[in-house]
C-alpha positions in Angstrom: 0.0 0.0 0.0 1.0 3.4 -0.4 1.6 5.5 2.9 -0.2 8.6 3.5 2.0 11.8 4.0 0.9 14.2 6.6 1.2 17.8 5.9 4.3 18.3 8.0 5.7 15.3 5.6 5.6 12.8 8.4 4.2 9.5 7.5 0.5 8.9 9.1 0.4 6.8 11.4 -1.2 3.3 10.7 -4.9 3.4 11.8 -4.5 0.0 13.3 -4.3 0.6 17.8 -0.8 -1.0 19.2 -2.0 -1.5 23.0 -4.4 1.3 23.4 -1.4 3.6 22.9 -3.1 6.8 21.5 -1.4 7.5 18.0 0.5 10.9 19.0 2.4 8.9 21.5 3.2 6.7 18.4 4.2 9.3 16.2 6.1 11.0 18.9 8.5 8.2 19.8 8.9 7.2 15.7 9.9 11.1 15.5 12.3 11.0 18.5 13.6 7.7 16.7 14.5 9.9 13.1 15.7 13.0 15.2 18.2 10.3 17.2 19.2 8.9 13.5 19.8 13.1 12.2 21.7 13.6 15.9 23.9 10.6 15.0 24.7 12.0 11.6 25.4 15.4 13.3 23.1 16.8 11.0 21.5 19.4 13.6 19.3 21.3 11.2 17.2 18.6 10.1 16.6 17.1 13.5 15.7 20.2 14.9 13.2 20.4 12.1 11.7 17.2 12.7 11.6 18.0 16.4 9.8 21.7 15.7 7.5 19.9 13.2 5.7 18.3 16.2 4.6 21.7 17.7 5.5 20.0 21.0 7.7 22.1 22.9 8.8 18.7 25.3 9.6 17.5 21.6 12.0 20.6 21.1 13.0 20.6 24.9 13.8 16.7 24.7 15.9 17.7 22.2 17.6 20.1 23.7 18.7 17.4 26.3 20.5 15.3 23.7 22.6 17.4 22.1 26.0 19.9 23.0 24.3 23.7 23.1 27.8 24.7 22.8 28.6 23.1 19.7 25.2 23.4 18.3 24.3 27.2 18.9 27.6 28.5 20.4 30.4 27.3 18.5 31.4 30.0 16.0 29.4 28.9 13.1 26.1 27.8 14.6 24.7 24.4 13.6 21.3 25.8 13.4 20.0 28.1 10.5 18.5 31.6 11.8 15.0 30.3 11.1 15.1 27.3 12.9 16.5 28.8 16.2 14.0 31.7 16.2 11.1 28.6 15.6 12.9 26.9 18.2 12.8 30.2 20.5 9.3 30.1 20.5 8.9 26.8 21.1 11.3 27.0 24.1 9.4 30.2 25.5 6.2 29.0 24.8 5.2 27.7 28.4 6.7 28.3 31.7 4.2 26.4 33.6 5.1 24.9 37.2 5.1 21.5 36.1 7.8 22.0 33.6 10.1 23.9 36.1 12.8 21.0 36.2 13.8 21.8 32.3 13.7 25.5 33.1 17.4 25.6 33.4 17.7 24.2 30.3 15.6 26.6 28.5 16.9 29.3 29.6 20.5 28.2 28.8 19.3 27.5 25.2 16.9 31.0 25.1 19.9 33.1 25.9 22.0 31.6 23.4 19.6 31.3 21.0 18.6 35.3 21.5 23.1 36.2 21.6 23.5 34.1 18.3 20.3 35.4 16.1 20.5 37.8 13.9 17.5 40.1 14.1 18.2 41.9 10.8 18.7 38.9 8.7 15.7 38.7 6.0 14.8 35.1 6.5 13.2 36.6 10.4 13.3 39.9 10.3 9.3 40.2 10.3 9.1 37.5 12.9 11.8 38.8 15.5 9.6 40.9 16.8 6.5 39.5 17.7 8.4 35.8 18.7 10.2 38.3 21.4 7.4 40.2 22.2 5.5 36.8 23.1 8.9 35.4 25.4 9.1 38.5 27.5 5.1 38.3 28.0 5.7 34.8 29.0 9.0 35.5 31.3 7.3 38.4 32.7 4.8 36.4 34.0 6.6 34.0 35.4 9.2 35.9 37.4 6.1 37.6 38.8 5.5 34.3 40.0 5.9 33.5 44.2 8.9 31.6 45.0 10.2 31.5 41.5 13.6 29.6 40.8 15.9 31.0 38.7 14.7 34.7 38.5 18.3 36.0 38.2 18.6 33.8 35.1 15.3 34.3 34.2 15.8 38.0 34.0 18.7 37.8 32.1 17.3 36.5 29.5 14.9 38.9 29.4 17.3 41.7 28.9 19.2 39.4 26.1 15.8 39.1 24.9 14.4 42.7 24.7 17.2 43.8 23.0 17.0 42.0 20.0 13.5 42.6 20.3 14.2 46.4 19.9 16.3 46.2 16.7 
């Protein structure tokens, strides 16, 4: 048979249950399984495609966790095109909530690298830099507000990183 092709270019699940397993949990782990393969190859961009086409930020944040931020978004030419770390910004930024607070020093480690490395003027974001910002500092805002918050310090330094290139 032929497969069917999502619109992300994923292959559709099979329509056939596997242990009452709901299908997203299906697709999830076969997506972590072709960003591992990409990872292995050391071919950054297209795993952090894969891992942004799931509009899952635990996608994006798991991985995160398997790779080298240093080599990937630090080194001195960034593994990652300017598109897909403002994408992955977003993603990173998107939630803040309690529950997720043990991957919030990861985020932030990645968000403030992500906001030193981009390039707000290049044309492939320029429209976008703005409002993806705008959005972060909302969300940052609100959570340093929060009682009891860890990692304000951090937290706010990223929001200054994250302002400025919001302003350019």
């Amino acid at each position: 048979g032929v497969a069917k092709v999502t619109a992300s270019g994923a292959a559709a699940a099979p329509t056939k249950k596997v242990k009452d397993e709901p299908p997203t949990m299906d697709k999830i782990e076969m997506l972590k399984g072709k960003i591992m393969e990409y990872l292995m190859a050391k071919d950054y961009e297209r795993a952090f495609t894969h891992a942004l086409s799931a509009s899952n930020p635990d996608v994006a944040v798991w991985t995160c966790k398997k790779v080298d931020l240093s080599i990937v978004v630090e080194s001195e030419t960034p593994k990652l095109s300017q598109p897909i770390m403002l994408c992955l910004m977003q993603q990173l930024g998107a939630e803040f909530s309690p529950q997720k607070d043990g991957d919030m020093q990861l985020k932030l480690a990645w968000l403030q690298s992500i906001a030193l490395t981009l390039d707000p003027n290049n044309d492939s974001i320029k429209t976008h830099v703005g409002s993806v910002c705008q959005h972060l500092v909302t969300n940052l805002q609100a959570k340093i507000a929060e009682p009891n918050v860890v990692l304000r310090r951090e937290m706010q330094m990223v929001l200054q990183v994250v302002r400025g290139i919001g302003r350019s």
